[in-house]
C-alpha positions as CSV (number, residue, x, y, z in Angstrom):
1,X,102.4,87.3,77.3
2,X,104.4,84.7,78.9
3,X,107.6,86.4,81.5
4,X,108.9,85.8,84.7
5,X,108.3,88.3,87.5
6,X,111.0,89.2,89.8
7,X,109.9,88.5,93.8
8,X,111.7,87.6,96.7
9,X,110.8,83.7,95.9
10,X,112.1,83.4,93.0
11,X,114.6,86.3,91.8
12,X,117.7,84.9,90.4
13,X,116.1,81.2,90.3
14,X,115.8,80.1,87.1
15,X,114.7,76.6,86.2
16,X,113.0,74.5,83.2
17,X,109.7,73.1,84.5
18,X,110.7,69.9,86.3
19,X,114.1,71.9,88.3
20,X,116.1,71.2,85.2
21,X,119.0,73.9,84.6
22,X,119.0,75.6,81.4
23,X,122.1,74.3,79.3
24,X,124.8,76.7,78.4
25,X,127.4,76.4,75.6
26,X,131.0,76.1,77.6
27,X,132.1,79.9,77.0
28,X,128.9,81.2,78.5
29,X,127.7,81.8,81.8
30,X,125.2,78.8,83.5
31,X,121.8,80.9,83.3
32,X,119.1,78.9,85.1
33,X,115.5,80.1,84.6
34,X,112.0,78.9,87.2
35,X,108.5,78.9,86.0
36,X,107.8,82.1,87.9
37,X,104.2,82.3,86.2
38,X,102.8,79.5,88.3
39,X,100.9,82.2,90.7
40,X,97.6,83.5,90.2
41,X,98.0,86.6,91.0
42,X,99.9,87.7,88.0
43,X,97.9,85.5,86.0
44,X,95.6,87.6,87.0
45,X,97.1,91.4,85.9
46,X,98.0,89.6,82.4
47,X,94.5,88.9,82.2
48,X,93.6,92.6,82.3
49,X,96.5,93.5,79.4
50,X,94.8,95.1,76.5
51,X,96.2,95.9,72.6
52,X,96.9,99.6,74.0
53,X,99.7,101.7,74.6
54,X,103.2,100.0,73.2
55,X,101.3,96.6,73.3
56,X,99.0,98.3,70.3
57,X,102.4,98.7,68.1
58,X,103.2,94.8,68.5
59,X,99.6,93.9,67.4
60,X,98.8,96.9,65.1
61,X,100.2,95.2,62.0
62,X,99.6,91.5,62.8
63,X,96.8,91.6,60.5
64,X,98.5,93.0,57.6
65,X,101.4,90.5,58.2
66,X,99.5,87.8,58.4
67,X,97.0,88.4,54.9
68,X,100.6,88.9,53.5
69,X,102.4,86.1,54.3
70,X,100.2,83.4,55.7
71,X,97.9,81.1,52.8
72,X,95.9,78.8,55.6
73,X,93.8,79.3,59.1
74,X,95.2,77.1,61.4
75,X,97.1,78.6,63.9
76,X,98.9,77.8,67.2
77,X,99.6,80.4,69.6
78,X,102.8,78.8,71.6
79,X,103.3,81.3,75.2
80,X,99.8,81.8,75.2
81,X,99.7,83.2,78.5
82,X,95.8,84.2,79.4
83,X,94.9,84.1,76.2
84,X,95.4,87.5,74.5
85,X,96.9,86.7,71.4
86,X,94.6,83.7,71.0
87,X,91.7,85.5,71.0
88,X,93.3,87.8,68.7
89,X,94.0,85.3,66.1
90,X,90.6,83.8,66.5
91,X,89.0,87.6,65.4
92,X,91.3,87.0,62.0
93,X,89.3,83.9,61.3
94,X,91.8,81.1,62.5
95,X,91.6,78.0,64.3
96,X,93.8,78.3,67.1
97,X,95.4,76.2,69.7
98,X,96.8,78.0,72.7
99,X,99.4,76.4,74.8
100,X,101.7,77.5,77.4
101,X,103.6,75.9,80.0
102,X,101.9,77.7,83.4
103,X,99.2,76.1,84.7
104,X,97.3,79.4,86.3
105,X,98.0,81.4,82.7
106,X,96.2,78.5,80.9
107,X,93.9,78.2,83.6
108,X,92.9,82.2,83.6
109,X,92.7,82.0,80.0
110,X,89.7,79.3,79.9
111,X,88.3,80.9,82.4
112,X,87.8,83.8,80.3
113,X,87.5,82.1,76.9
114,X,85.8,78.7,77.7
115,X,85.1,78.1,74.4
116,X,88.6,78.2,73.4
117,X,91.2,75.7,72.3
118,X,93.8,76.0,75.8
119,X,96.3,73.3,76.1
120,X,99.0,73.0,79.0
121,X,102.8,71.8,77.6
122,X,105.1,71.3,80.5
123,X,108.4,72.0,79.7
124,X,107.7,73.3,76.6
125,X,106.9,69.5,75.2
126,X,105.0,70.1,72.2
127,X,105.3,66.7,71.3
128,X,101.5,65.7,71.3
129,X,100.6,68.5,68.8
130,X,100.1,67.0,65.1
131,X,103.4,67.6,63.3
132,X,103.3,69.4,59.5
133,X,99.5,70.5,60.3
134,X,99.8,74.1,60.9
135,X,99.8,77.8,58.6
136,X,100.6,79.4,61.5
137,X,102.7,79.6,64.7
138,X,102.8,82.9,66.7
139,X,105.4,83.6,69.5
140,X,103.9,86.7,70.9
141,X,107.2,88.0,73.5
142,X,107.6,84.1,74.5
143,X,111.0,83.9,73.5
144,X,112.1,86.9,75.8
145,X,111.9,85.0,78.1
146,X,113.6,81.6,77.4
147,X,117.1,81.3,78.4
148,X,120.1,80.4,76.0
149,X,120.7,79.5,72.6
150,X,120.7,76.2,73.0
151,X,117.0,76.2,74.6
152,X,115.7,78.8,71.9
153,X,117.4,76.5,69.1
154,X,115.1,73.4,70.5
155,X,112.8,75.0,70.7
156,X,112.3,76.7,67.3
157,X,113.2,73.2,66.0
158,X,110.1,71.8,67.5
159,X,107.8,74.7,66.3
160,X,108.9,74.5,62.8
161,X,108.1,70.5,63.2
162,X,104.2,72.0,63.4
163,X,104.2,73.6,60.0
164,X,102.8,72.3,56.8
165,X,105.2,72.7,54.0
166,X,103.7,76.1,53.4
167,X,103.6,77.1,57.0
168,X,105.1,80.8,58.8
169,X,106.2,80.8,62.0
170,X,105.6,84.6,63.1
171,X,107.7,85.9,66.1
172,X,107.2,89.5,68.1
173,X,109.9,89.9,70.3
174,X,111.1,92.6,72.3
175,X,114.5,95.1,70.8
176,X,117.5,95.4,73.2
177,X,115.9,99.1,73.1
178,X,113.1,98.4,75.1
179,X,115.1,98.1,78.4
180,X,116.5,101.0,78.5
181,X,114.0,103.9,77.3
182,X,110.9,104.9,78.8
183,X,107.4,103.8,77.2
184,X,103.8,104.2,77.2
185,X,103.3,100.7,79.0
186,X,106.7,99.9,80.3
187,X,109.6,101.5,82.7
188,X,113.0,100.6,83.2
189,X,114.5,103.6,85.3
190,X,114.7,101.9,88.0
191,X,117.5,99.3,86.4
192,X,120.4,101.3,84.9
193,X,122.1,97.8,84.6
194,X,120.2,97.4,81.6
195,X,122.6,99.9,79.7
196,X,125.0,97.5,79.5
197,X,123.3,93.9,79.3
198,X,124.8,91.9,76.7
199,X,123.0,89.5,74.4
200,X,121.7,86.7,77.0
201,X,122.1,88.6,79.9
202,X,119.1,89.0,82.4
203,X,117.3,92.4,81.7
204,X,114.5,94.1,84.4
205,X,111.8,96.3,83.2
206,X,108.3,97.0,85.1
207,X,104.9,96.6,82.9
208,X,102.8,99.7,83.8
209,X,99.5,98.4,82.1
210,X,98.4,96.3,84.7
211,X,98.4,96.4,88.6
212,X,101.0,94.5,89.1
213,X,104.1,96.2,90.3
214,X,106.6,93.8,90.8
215,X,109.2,94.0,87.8
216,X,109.4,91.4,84.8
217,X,113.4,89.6,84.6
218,X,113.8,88.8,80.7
219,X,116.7,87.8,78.3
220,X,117.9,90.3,76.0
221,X,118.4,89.0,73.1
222,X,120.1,90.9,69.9
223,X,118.9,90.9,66.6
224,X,122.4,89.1,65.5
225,X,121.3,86.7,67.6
226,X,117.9,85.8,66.2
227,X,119.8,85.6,62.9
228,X,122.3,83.2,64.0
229,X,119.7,80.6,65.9
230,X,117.2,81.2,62.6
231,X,120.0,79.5,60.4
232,X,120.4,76.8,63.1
233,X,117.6,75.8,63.1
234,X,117.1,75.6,59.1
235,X,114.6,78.8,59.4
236,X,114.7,80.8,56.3
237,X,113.7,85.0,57.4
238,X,111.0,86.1,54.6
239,X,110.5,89.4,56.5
240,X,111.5,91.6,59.9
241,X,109.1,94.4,61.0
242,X,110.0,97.1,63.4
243,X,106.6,98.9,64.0
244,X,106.8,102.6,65.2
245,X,104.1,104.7,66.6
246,X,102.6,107.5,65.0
247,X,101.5,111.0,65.9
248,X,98.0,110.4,64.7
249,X,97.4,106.9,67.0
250,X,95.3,107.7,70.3
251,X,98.0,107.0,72.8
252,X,100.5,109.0,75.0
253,X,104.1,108.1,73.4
254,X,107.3,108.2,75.1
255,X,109.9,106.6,72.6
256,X,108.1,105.0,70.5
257,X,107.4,107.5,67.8
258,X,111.1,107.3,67.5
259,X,112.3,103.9,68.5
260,X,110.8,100.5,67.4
261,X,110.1,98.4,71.1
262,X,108.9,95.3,69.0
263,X,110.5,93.4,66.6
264,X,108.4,91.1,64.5
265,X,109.8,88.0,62.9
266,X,108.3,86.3,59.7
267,X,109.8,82.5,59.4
268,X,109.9,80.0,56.9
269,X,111.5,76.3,57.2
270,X,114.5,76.7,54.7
């Protein structure tokens, strides 16, 4: 899972890899984003994250998706993080290429998967990956955490560049719901500011999973929203999945019997 953590360093300093300010259309506010992943130490409480918990409802399905919409096994995991979702795809039998653009997430995640396939993309430049080669492409919660529509446009663009002309680009993404209820592996309490975030407006909410207490600062995004930059960027929507949790699953709910955290994205190029 690839966020930025909130810390007296870097709250409210919001860069592109390289100090470049995220671009804003004219009628929006400048929203500038930093690679706040570039410390070990949350590298390290990522690396601990399991499929549990509201994390199990993003994954629980994936499989099912997948043998539904995706005909090949070769796979790249963009927002890799510590290698999670990697792994993940690897136990469904594809080839996968993990990539990401902090250097201690990739580093983390070879240290614990050193056979794996771990490649480091500043700036998000996914230009030396093989265009037209790929069945899949998962986003697992990456684009929570990029900045604008303009930078989510680009880079949608240059995923869909990876897919062979049968190719799905699958995204999980985090509902506007999710900062503002309570959850089995999240809280947002403690930000009441939430309530009334628009779509691109910074949002706060504090993983509970791992040991790391200092709260995650993402962009809410709106489903709308999604729809709008899909068209964009010539992105045809085969499928949208809201998993819920259910009474018989092994884990404590809080909302998410009721209310979907996760939304999960199947993608096409139109």
């Amino acid at each position: 899972m690839r966020v930025h953590v909130t810390d007296a360093e870097c709250d409210g300093q919001y860069t592109l890899a390289g100090g470049r300010a995220v671009e804003s259309s004219p009628e929006e506010e400048p929203v500038t984003f930093a690679n706040c992943y570039e410390d070990g130490t949350r590298a390290d409480a990522y690396a601990t994250l399991e499929f549990k918990n509201t994390y199990h409802l993003a994954f629980r399905d994936i499989p099912a998706i997948l043998a539904e919409h995706v005909r090949g096994r070769k796979a790249v995991d963009f927002g890799c993080g510590t290698g999670r979702s990697t792994r993940f795809l690897r136990q469904l039998g594809f080839e996968v290429t993990g990539v990401d653009i902090a250097e201690d997430m990739i580093r983390k995640a070879r240290e614990l998967d050193p056979s794996g396939d771990y490649r480091l993309v500043p700036g998000d430049d996914l230009s030396a990956l093989p265009a037209g080669t790929c069945d899949l492409v998962l986003a697992a919660f990456t684009f929570d955490n990029i900045a604008g529509g303009d930078i989510k446009l680009r880079i949608l663009r240059d995923l869909a560049r990876l897919l062979n002309w049968d190719g799905k680009l699958v995204l999980i993404v985090s509902r506007p719901e999710i900062y503002t209820h309570e959850w089995a592996s999240f809280s947002t309490k403690n930000f009441p500011e939430n309530q009334a975030a628009k779509s691109g407006d910074k949002v706060r909410i504090i993983v509970t999973d791992h040991a790391d207490p200092r709260p995650v600062e993402d962009i809410l995004w709106t489903d709308e929203a999604y729809r709008e930059v899909f068209q964009e960027a010539h992105l045809g929507l085969q499928q949208k999945y809201e998993p819920l949790g259910r009474e018989d699953e092994p884990y404590r709910w809080v909302s998410e019997v009721e209310i979907a955290p996760w939304a999960v994205y199947v993608l096409e190029g139109a």
